[in-house]
C-alpha positions in Angstrom: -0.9 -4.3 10.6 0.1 -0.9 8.9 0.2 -0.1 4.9 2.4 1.9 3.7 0.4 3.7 0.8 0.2 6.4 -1.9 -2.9 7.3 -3.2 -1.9 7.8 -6.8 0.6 5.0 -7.6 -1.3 1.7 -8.9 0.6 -0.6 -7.2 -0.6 0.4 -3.3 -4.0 0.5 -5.4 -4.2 -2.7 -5.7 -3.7 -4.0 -2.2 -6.7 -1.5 -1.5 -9.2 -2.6 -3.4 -8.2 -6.3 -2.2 -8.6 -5.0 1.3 -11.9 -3.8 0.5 -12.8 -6.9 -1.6 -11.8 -8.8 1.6 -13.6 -6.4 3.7 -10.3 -6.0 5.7 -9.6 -2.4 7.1 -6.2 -1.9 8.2 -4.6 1.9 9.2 -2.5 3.2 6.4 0.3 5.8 5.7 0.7 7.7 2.9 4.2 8.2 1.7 5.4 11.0 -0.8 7.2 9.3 -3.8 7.3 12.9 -5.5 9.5 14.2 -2.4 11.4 10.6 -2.5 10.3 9.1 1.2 10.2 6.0 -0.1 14.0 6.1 -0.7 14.5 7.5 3.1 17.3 5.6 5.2 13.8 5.2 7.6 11.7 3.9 5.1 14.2 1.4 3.6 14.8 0.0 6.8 11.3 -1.3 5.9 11.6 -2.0 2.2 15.9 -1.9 0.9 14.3 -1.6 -2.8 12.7 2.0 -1.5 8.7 1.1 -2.7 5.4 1.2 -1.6 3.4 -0.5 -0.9 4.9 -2.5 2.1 2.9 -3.9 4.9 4.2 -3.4 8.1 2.8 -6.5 10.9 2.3 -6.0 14.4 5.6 -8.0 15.4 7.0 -5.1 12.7 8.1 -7.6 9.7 7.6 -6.3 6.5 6.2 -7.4 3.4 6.7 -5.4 -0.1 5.1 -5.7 -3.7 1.7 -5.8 -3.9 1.1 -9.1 -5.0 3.2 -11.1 -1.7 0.9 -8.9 0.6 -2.5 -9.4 -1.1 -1.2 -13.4 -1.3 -0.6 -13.1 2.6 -4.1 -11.5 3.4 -5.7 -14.2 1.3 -3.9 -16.8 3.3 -5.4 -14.7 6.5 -9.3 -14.4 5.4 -9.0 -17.2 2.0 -12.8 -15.8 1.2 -13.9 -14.6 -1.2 -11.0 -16.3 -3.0 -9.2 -13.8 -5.3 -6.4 -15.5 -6.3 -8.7 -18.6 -7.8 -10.5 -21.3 -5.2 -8.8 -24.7 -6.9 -5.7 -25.7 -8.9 -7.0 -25.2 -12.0 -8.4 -21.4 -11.4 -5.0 -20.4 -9.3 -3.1 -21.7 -12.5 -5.3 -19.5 -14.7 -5.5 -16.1 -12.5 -1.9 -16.7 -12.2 -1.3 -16.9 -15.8 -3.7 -14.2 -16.4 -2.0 -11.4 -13.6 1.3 -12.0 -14.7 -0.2 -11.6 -18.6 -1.4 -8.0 -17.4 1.6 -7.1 -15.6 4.4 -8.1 -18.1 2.3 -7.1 -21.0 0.4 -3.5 -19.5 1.5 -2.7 -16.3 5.6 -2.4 -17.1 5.2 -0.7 -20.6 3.0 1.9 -18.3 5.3 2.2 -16.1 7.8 2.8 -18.9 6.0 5.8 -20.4 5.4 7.1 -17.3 9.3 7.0 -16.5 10.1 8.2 -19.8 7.7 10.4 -20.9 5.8 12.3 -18.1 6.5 15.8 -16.7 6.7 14.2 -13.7 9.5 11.7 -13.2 11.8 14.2 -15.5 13.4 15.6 -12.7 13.8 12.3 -11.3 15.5 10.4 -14.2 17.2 11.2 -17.4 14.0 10.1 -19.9 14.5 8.7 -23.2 11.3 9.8 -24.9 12.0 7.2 -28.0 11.3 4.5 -25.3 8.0 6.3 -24.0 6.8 6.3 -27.8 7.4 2.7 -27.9 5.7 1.6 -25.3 2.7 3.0 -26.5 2.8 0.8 -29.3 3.0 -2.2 -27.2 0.4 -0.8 -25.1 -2.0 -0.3 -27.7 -1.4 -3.7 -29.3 -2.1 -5.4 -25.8 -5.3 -3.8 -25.3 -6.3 -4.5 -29.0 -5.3 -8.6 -27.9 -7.0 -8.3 -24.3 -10.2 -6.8 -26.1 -10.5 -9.9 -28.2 -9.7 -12.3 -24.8 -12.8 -10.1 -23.2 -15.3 -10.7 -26.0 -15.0 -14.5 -24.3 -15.1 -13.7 -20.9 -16.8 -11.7 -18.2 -13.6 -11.5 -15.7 -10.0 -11.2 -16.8 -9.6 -15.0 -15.6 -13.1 -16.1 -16.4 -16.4 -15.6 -14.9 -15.2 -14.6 -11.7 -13.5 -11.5 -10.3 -9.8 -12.1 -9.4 -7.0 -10.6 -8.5 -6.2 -9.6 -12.2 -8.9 -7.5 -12.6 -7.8 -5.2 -10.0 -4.4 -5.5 -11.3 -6.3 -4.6 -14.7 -8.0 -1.7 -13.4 -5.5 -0.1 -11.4 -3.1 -0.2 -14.4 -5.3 0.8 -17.0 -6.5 3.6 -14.9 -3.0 5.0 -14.0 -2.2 5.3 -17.7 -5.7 7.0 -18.9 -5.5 9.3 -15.5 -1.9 10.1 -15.0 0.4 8.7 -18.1 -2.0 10.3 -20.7 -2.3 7.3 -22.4 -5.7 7.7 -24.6 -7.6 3.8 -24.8 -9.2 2.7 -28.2 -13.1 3.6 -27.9 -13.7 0.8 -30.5 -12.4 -1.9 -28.0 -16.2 -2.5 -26.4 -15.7 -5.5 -24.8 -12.4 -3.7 -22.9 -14.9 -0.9 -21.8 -17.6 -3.2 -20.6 -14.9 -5.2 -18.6 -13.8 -2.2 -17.0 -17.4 -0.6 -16.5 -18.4 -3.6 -14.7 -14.3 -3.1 -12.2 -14.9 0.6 -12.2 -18.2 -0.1 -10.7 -17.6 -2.4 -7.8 -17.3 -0.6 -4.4 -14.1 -1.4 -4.0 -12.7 0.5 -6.8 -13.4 3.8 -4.8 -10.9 2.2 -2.1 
């Protein structure tokens, strides 16, 4: 197998650190999304939509977004189980990852479209929807904050998949969107002490 990677985007992020959770080490490449490889007439051979990160398998089938690879590497090695280990906990980190990608991960992904330095040469920015996504951003948190005061893990008591799909989102905006996190949400900043902190976060 072969990832296709970049080491800034938080989607290709993800599927790291659930490599590493898995303790599964597979080659990577790194593709430049600032010099538009990604939208190559190579590269979309492998992915049509032009986005990382795909996994490429040895019989050279493809597999893009994040979450369809780290559900096929779980179906490879089902331990530890990220994505829940019965019904009822599959249900809930389901609920939960799709909670933090609807609700954080696409508004930052909005301001970063619209309002960084960045993607302006890329795409014609409306800066009014940047500014609103920060409002939506910063009234998730507030909500997830009060979820965590509950709950160790995003999903309950153990790690998941939504943690890292937590972590890699919330650290993309504070590190690259500029987006500046409520210090008054504790319980938001001991959940993502205890992510930051696991090995696999340096993946």
């Amino acid at each position: 197998m072969k990832l296709y990677d970049n080491r800034r985007a938080p989607n290709p992020r993800r599927v790291r650190i659930f490599l590493a959770e898995k303790g599964i080490t597979v080659p990577s490449v790194q593709v430049d999304l600032l010099a538009r490889e990604q939208k190559s007439e190579s590269f979309r051979r492998k992915n049509s939509l032009g986005s990382v990160p795909v996994l490429e398998l040895d019989d050279g089938e493809c597999i893009a977004e994040s979450v369809a690879i780290c559900r096929y590497l779980e179906e490879l090695q089902p331990e530890p189980a990220l994505f829940g280990r019965d019904a009822r906990e599959r249900a809930q980190v389901e609920m939960w990852n799709r909670r933090l990608e609807l609700g954080l991960l696409v508004p930052v992904g909005q301001v970063w479209i619209h309002g960084s330095p960045h993607t302006a040469k890329l795409v014609k920015q409306v800066p009014a929807a940047a500014e609103f996504n920060r409002g939506v951003i910063a009234r998730f948190l507030r909500w997830l904050d009060g979820e965590l005061a509950a709950s160790k893990f995003v999903a309950g008591e153990r790690y998941s998949v939504a943690d890292i799909t937590g972590l890699c989102t919330l650290d993309f905006a504070t590190v690259l969107v500029g987006i500046s996190i409520d210090s008054t949400l504790s319980h938001l900043s001991r959940w993502h002490a205890a992510v930051a902190g696991r090995p696999s976060a340096q993946a």
